[in-house]
N, C-alpha and C positions, 0 to 999 in steps of 0.2 A: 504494500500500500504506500503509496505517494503522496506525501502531504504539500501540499501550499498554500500557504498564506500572502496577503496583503492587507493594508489599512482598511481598504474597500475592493471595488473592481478593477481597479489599473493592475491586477497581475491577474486577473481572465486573458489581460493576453499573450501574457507567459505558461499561460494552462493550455492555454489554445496549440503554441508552437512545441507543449508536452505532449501532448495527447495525438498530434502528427506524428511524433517523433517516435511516442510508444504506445501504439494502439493498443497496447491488450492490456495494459498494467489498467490498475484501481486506483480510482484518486479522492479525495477529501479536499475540497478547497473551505477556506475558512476566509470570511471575509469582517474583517474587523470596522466593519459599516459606521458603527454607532460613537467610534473614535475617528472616523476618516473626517477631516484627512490627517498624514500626521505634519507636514512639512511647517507647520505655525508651531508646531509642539516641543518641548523641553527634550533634550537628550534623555536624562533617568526616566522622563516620560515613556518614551518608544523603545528604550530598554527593557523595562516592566514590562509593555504589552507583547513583544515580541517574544521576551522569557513565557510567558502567559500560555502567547497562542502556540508558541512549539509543544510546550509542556503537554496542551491538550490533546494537540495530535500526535504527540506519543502513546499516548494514555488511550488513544483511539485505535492504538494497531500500528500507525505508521514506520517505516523502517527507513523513511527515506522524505528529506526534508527540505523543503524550496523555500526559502526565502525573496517570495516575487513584490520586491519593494525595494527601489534603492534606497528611499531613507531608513528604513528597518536595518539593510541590510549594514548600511556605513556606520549604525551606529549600536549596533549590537549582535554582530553575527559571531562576532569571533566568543563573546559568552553562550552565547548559542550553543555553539563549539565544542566547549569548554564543559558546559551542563549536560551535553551529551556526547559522551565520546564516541561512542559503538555506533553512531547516526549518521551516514551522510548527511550533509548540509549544503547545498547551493545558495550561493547569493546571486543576486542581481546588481553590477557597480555598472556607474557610467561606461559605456565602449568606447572610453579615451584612447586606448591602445592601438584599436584598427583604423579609427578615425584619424590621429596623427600618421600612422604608418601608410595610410592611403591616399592623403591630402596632397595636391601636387602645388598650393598655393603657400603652406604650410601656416594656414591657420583654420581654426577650427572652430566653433563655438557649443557650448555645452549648458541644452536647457534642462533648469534643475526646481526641486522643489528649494523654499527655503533652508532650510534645515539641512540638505544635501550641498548648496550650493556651500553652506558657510561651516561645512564639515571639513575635520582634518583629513580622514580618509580622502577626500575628493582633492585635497591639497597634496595629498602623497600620492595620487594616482597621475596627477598630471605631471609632478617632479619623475615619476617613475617612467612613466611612458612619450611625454611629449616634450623632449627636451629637443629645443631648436626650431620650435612649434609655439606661434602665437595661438596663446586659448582665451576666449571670451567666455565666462562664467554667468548665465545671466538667469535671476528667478525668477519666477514667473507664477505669483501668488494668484491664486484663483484658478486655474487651469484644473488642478488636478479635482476639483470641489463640481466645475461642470462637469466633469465625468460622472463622479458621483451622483449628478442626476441627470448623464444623461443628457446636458444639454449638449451636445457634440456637433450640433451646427448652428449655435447660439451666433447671428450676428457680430456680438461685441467681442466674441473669440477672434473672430478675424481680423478685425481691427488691431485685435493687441498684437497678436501676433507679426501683423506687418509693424507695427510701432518698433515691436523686437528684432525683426528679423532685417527690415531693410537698413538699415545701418549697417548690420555685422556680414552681411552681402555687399554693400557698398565699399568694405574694407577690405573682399576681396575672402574672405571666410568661405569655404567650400565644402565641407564637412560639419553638419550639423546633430551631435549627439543630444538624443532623446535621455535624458538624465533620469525622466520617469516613468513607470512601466503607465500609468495611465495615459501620457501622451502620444502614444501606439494610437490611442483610439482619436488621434487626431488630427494622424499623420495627411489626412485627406482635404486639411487644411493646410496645415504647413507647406508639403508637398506644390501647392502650387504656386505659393508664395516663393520658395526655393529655388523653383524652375529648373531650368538646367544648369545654375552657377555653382546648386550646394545638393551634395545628398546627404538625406538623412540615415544618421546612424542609430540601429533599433537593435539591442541584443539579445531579442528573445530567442528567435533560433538557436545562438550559442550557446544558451542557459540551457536548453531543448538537448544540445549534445553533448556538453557537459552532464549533464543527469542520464543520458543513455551510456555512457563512459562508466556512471558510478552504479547503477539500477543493477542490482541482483534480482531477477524475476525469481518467483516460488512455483512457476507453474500450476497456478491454480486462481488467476485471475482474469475475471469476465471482461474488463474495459466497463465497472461503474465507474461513475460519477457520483459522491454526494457532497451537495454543498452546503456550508453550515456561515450564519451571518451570525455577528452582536447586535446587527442591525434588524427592521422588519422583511420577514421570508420572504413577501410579496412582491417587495422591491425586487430584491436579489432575482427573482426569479422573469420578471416583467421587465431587466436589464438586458439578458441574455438575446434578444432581438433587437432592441434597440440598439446593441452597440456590434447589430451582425455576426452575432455566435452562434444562430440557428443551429450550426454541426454541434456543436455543443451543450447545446439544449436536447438534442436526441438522446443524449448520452447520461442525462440527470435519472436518476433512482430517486433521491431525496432531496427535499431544501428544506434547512433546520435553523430555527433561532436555538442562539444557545448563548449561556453567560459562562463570559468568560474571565 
C-alpha cells in the first residue's frame, strides 16, 4: 500500500503521475483539506501535520510513503525519515536541478508557495544545483488556495500570473519551475503565458519513478484507491472532475473524512 499525502489537492497530481506509473499497486491519499493551504503556515506548524499524516498512514497499512507537497516536504521530511526508518519516503523539492541543467539562457525562475520560497532547503537546492544559473525565487500567495476550490480558471489567476511571469521572461528566464504540486493544475495557464520563450518544469513524473525505483509490490494488490480528507468528503470527491482526474475517479473504492 502506497501512501500520499498533501495539504489539500495539489499532490492529486503527483497520485495521478503514481498511479501511470504503477497500475496495480493500492493507494490511500490523504488530503489535509481542513489545514490547506500550508504555504502562510509556521514551520513547527507543517512539521506536526506532516508527522501527523505519515503517522496515520502507517497505522493504515502503508509501506511506502509520498510526501506530494513541496512545503511538507522542505520542511519536514527528513523527520519523517527519521520516525520511520523501515519506510520509504519520497518527497517532492523544486526541479531546480533539471531546470538549471536544461536552461540554455541560464536563468531560471522558480514559483513557490510562501513558506517554500523563504525555506533553507530551497536555498541549499539552488547553491546545490544551479551554480552559474541566475534563479528568480518568486511567491505567489493565493494560487495554491484556488486550487483548493477549484477555481483553476478564475480570471484574476491570469492576470497574476502574467504580473509574475512577464518580467522574468523579459529577462530572458526560460525555464520555469512549478515549486508546487498544486500548480500542475495550472499549468494551462501559465503555459500560455510562457509560450515558447520558457518551459515549464513539473516533477511529478520523477517522483512517479523514483517511487517505482523504491515500490516493493506484495502481489496481492487490486489498483484501489481510497481517499481520506481532514476536510468535507464531498468536496474531495466533486474535485476529482473538476481539476480533470476522471481516470482517477474510476479508481476510488472510498472517500473518508477522518481527524487527524
Amino acid at each position: 500500500m502506497i501512501g500520499v499525502f498533501d495539504s489539500g489537492l495539489g499532490g492529486l497530481s503527483v497520485l495521478s503521475a503514481l498511479t501511470c506509473a504503477l497500475p496495480d499497486a493500492d493507494y490511500i491519499y490523504l488530503a489535509d483539506s481542513a489545514n490547506a493551504p500550508y504555504g502562510d503556515k509556521s514551520e513547527a506548524f507543517i512539521q506536526q501535520r506532516v508527522l501527523a499524516l505519515g503517522a496515520h498512514l502507517v497505522g493504515a497499512g502503508c509501506t511506502m510513503l509520498v510526501v506530494a507537497c513541496n512545503t511538507g516536504t522542505v520542511a519536514a521530511i527528513q523527520s519523517l525519515r527519521a520516525a520511520y526508518p523501515g519506510i520509504a519516503v519520497v518527497g517532492v523539492e523544486p526541479g531546480i536541478k533539471p531546470a538549471a541543467e536544461s536552461s540554455l539562457s541560464r536563468k531560471i525562475a522558480v514559483l513557490a508557495t510562501e513558506a517554500t520560497a523563504r525555506s533553507e532547503r530551497l536555498a541549499q537546492l539552488v547553491k546545490q544545483h544551479a551554480t552559474g544559473v541566475h534563479v528568480d525565487i518568486v511567491a505567489c500567495p493565493g494560487w495554491a488556495t484556488l486550487v483548493e476550490q477549484c477555481h483553476i480558471n478564475d480570471s484574476g489567476l491570469a492576470r497574476d500570473a502574467e504580473r509574475w511571469l512577464d518580467p522574468l521572461l523579459a529577462s530572458g528566464v526560460d525555464r520555469i519551475v512549478l515549486g508546487c504540486t498544486h500548480y500542475s493544475f495550472l499549468s494551462h495557464v501559465l503555459q500560455p503565458i510562457a509560450g515558447p520563450r520558457a518551459e515549464l518544469v513539473d516533477v511529478s513524473a520523477a517522483i512517479a519513478r523514483q517511487a517505482m525505483r523504491l515500490h516493493q509490490g506484495h502481489g496481492n494488490s487490486s489498483g484501489s484507491l481510497q481517499l481520506l480528507t481532514t476536510g468535507q468528503s464531498h468536496r474531495l470527491r466533486s474535485a476529482l472532475p473538476l481539476l480533470g482526474l476522471d481516470v482517477l475517479a474510476t479508481r476510488v473504492r472510498s472517500i473518508t473524512q477522518v481527524a487527524v
